[in-house]
C-alpha positions in Angstrom: 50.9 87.7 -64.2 52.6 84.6 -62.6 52.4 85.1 -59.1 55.6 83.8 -57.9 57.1 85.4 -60.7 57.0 88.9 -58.7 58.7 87.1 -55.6 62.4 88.5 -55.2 64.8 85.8 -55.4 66.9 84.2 -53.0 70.2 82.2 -52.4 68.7 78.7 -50.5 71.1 76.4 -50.1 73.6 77.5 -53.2 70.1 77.7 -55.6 69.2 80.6 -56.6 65.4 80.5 -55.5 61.9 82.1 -55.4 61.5 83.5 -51.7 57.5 82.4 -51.2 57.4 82.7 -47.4 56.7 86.7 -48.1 53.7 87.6 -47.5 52.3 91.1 -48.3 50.2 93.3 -45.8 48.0 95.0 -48.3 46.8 91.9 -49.8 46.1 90.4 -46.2 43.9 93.6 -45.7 42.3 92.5 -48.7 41.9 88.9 -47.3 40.3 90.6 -44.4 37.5 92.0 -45.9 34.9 89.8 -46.4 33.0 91.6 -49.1 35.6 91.0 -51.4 34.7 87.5 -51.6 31.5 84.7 -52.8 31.6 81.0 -52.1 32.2 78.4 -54.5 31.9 74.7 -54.1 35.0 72.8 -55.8 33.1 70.0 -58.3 34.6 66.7 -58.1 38.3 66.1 -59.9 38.3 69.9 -60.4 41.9 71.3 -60.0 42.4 75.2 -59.2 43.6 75.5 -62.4 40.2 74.7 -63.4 38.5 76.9 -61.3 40.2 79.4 -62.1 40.0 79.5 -66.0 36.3 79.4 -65.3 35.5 82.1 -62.7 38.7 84.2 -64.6 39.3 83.7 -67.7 42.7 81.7 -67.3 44.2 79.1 -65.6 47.0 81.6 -64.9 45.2 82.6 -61.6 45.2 79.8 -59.7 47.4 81.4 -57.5 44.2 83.4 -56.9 42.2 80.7 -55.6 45.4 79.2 -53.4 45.3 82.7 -51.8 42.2 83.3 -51.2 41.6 80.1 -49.4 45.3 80.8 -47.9 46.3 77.6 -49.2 50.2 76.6 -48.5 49.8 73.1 -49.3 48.1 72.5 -52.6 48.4 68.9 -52.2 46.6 68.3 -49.2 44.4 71.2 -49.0 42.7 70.8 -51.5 39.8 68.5 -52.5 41.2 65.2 -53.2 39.0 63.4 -56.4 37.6 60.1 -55.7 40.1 58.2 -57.7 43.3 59.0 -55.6 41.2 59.4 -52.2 41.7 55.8 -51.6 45.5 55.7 -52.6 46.1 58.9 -50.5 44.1 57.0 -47.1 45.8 54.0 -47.8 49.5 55.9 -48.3 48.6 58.1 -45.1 47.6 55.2 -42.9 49.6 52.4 -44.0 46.2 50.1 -44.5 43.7 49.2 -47.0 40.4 51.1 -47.0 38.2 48.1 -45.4 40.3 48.3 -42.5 39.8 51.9 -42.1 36.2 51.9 -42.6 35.9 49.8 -39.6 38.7 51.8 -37.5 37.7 54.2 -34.9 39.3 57.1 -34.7 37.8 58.7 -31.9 34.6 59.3 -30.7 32.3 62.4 -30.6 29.5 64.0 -28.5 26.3 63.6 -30.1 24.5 63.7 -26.7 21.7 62.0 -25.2 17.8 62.1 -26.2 16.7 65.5 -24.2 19.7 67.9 -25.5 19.4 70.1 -28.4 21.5 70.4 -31.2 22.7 74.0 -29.8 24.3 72.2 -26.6 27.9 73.6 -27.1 29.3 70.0 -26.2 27.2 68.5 -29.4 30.0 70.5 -32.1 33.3 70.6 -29.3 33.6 67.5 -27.9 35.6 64.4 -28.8 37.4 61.4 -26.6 40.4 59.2 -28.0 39.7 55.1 -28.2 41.9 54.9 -25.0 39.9 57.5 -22.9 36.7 56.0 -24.6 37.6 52.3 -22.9 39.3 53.5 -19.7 35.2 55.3 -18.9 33.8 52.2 -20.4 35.0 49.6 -18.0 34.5 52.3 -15.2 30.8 52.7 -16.3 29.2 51.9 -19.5 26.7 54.6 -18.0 29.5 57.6 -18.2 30.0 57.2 -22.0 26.3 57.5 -23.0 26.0 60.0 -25.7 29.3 59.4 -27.3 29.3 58.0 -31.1 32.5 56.5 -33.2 34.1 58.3 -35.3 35.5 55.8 -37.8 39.0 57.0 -40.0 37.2 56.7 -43.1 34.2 58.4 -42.4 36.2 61.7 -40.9 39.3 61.9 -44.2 35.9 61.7 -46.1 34.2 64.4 -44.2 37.5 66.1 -43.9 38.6 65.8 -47.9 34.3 67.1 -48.8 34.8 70.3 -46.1 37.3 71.5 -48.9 35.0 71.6 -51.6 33.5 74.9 -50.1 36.0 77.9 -50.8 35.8 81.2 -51.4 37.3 83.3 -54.4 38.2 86.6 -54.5 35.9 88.8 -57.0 37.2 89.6 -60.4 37.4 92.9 -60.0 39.6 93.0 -57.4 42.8 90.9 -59.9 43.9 94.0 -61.5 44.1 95.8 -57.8 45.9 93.1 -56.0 48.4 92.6 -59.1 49.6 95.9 -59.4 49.8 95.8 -55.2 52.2 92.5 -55.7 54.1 93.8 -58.4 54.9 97.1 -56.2 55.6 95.4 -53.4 58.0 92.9 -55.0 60.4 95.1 -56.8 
């Protein structure tokens, strides 16, 4: 089954065109159950496509993997391979990557010598550049604790957080297709 081929069409601008904004509430309870789901870590230059041919049997259900990671934007939410990362952080930020290796974004918590890891501020907290300097020439002492967060370093960290999804077991496909098929007629 296609997935969008069971989406009803509709008139968008005199084009007679697949309405993909519905969203169906039984396959959401679905999405809500945890069990229904294992992890997977996306290798490098692997498209869904990919992983989806070899966890189920086709490349056909790669819609599978865009929903069960509620993925709108399969450009950007997914894993970008080495190869285009650069061109993508140089399109995005309208500089070469040298420049962003050394450009700080913001800054983060990562606290002082006697705090723990646990320390809610160590995983909440970040301060803008402008915030960063403004406490600086007030006090070098206030912005103790705080490390730089260069733009390279956080689109990397960023693009390798999407290498761990999660996939929808096999055994639940033939459930959810007859559900969509149902529900889009």
């Amino acid at each position: 089954m296609s997935y969008f081929k069971e989406f009803p069409l509709t008139n968008y601008n005199n084009f007679l065109s697949r309405n993909i904004i519905l969203k169906s509430a039984i396959v959401k309870d679905v999405l809500n159950k945890t069990s229904v789901f294992y992890n997977y870590v996306v290798q490098e230059g692997y498209r869904p496509d990919m992983v989806a041919y070899e966890e189920y049997g086709s490349s056909d259900y790669d819609w599978v993997v865009y929903l069960s990671n509620e993925i709108v934007d399969p450009y950007y939410a997914w894993p970008i391979d080495g190869k285009n990362f650069k061109g993508y952080l140089e399109a995005k930020y309208n500089t070469d990557v040298y420049t962003l290796q050394s450009q700080i974004l913001h800054y983060k918590y990562t606290g002082l010598t006697n705090e723990s890891a646990e320390d809610v501020a160590m995983t909440t907290w970040t301060m803008s550049q402008e915030t960063y300097d403004i406490l600086g020439d007030l006090d070098p002492v206030s912005v103790s604790g705080w490390t730089p967060v260069y733009v390279y370093d956080y689109e990397d960290d960023l693009n390798d957080s999407r290498r761990s999804i999660k996939l929808i077991t096999r055994s639940y496909i033939p459930q959810i297709e007859r559900e969509l098929s149902v529900i889009f007629k």
